[in-house]
C-alpha angles and dihedrals in degrees: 000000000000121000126235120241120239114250109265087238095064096038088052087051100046086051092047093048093051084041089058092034082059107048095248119150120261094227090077098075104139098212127082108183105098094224092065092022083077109053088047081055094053086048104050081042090058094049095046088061098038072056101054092042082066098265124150149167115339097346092061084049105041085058099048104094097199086058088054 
């Protein structure tokens, strides 16, 4: 049985949440269609903040639900 691909939107989020998570900038996002381009960008938001609250590496994703 085949499985079934996540949707583009969710992949581009989770990556923009570990980018953030990460301190990465947010000018490398790697999409430029604005439609995607912004749920990498609420991703990467979201990572930037669970960063500044003092999460980090598996822990920070590990409590992220839309990552599970």
């Amino acid at each position: 049985m085949r499985t079934q691909k996540r949707d583009r939107s969710s992949t581009l989020h989770n990556r923009g949440f570990v980018a953030g998570l990460t301190g990465r900038s947010r000018e490398e996002c790697p999409v430029q269609v604005a439609d995607l381009r912004s749920h990498w960008m609420n991703g990467w938001r979201e990572g930037r903040e669970a960063h500044w609250n003092g999460m980090s590496g598996v822990s920070a994703i590990q409590v992220n639900p839309t990552l599970a």
